[in-house]
C-alpha positions, 0 to 999 in steps of 0.5 A, spaced: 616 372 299 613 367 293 609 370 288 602 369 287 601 366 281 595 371 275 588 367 275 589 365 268 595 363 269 597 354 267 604 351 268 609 349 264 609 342 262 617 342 261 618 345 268 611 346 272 613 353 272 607 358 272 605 361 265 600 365 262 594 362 258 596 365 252 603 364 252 607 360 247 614 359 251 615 358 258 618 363 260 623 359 265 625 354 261 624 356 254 620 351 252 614 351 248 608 350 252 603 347 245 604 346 238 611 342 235 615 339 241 610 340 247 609 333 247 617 331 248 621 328 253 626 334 257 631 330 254 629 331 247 627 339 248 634 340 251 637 336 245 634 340 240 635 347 244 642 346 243 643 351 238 638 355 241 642 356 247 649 356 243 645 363 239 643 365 247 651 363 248 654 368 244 649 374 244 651 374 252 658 375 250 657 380 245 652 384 249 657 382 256 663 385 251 660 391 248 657 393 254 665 392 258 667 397 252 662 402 254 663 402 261 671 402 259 670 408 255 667 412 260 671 411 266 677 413 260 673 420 260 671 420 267 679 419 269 681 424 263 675 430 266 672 430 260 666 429 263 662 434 257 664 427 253 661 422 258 655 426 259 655 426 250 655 419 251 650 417 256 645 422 253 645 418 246 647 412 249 641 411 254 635 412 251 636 406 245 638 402 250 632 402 255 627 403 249 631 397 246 630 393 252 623 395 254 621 391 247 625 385 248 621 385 256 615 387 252 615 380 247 618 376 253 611 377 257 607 376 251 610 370 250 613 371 243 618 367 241 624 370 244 629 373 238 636 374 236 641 378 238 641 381 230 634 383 232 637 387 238 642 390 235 637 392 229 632 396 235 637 399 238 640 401 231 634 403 230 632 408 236 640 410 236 638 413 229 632 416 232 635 419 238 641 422 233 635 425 229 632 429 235 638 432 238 640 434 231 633 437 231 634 439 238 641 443 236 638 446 229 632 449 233 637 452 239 642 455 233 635 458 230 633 460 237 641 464 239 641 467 231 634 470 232 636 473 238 643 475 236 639 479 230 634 481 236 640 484 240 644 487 234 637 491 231 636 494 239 643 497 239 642 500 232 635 503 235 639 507 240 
């Protein structure tokens, strides 16, 4: 079932594709839709993509390869029962993943240009470290909270 188009919306010159009126890259074609190269010929566009695409090449490679890696090491603690480590790894590795890609499908839609996988990798870098950050927080506030009641239990047995 198509989709209907959004009322502002205009059409790529490159490849008639439905595009907002305020976005600069069409979002099918990755072309610009005004400014520098809007008024080449496709042929001269994909000319000039090609190192574009070659960047585009190699972060869906090392994005394919990291995320095999990933699978492959949970399967292994999957077929080792070290079910305790799948659930370490998922809980950290989850929440940077989905943040980092909400931001690329964020800049996507508001038609900024599209980035690198070195800008990738520092969001989910970034939000890996804040991520780590809070469930140390988290494991700091738990050893408190079990010391406080410790103490709590030890004061109420020495009362009787």
């Amino acid at each position: 079932m198509p989709v209907a188009a959004p009322t502002d919306a205009t059409t790529c010159p490159h490849c008639q594709a439905a595009v907002g009126a305020k976005w600069t890259y069409c979002w099918l074609c990755n072309q610009p839709l005004s400014g520098e190269g809007a008024d080449l010929p496709p042929q001269a566009l994909r000319a000039a993509a090609g190192t574009k695409n070659l960047v585009s090449l190699t972060t869906k490679v090392v994005g394919g390869a990291v995320g095999a890696g990933l699978v492959l090491v949970a399967l292994g603690l999957f077929l080792e029962r070290e079910y305790g480590g799948m659930l370490l790894m998922f809980l950290v590795l989850i929440p940077p993943a989905i943040y980092t890609g909400v931001k690329a499908l964020d800049r996507r839609n508001a038609g900024d240009e599209p980035q690198t996988f070195m800008h990738h990798a520092g969001v989910f870098m970034a939000s890996l470290a804040v991520t780590l950050s809070t469930l140390s927080l988290i494991a700091v506030a738990i050893g408190i909270a079990l010391f406080v009641a410790c103490l709590a239990i030890c004061a109420s047995m020495n009362a009787r």
